[in-house]
C-alpha positions as CSV (number, residue, x, y, z in Angstrom):
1,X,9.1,2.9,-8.4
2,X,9.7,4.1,-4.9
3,X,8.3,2.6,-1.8
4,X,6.0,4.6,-1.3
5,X,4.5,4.7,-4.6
6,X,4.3,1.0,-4.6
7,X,2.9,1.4,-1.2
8,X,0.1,3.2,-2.9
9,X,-0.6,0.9,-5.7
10,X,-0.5,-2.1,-3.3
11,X,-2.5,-0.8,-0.4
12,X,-3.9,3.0,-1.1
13,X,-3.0,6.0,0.5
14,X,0.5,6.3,1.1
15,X,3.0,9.9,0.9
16,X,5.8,11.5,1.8
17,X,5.8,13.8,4.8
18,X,8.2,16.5,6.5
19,X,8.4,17.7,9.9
20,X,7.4,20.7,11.4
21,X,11.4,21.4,11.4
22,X,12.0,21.2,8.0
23,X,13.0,24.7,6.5
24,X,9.8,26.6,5.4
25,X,9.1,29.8,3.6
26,X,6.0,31.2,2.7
27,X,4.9,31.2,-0.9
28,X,1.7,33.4,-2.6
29,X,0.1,33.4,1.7
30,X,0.6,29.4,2.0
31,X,3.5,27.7,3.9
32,X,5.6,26.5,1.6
33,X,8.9,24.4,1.8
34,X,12.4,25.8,0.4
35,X,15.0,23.5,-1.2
36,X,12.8,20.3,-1.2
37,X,15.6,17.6,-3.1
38,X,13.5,14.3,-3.2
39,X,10.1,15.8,-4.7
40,X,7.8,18.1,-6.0
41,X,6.6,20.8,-3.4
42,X,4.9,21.2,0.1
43,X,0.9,20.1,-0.8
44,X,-1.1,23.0,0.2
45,X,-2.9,24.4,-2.3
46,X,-5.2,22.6,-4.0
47,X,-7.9,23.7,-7.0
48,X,-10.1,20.9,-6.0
49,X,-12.5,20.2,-3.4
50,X,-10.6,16.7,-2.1
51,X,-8.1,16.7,0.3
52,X,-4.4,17.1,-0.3
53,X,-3.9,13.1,0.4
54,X,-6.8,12.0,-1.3
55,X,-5.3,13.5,-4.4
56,X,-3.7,11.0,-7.1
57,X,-1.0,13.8,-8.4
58,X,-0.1,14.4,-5.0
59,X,1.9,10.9,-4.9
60,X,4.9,13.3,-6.3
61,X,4.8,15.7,-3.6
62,X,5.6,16.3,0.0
63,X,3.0,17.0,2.3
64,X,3.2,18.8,5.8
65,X,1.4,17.8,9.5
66,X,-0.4,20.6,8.3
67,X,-1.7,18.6,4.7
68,X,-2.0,15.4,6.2
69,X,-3.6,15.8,9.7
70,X,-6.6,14.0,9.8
71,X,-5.6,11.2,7.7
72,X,-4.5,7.8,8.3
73,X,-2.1,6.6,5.7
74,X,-0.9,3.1,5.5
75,X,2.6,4.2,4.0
76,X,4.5,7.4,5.2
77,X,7.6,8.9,4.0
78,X,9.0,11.0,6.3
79,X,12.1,13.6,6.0
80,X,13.3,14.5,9.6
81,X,14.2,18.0,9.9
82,X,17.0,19.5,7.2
83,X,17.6,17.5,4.5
């Protein structure tokens, strides 16, 4: 278990994050992010009505200042610039 997933079991609301710096490309009209090493992909789409964080799955994924603005987690994961 990673920190930040037993951040999330412990306290709620906790992911993993990139900067604004971190290589992007865009994917079907949506930023997406290019060689991501540690997890699943950049958390932009979504075929629900609830927010990228609010999202259970989304605990395997990597979301952007774009996914995550508006939210105050209590556990953030963040990859600085190129990985």
């Amino acid at each position: 278990m990673t920190v930040i997933q037993r951040g999330n079991a412990e306290t709620g609301l906790s992911r993993m994050i990139a900067t604004a710096d971190y290589p992007f490309t865009v994917l079907d009209g949506k930023p997406g992010m290019s060689k991501l090493a540690l997890c699943g992909c950049l958390g932009t789409s979504s075929t629900t009505d609830r927010p990228w964080a609010q999202r259970p799955e989304t605990l395997h994924e990597v979301g952007s200042i774009y996914t995550i603005q508006g939210f105050d987690l209590n556990y953030a994961g963040v990859i600085l610039g190129r990985v």
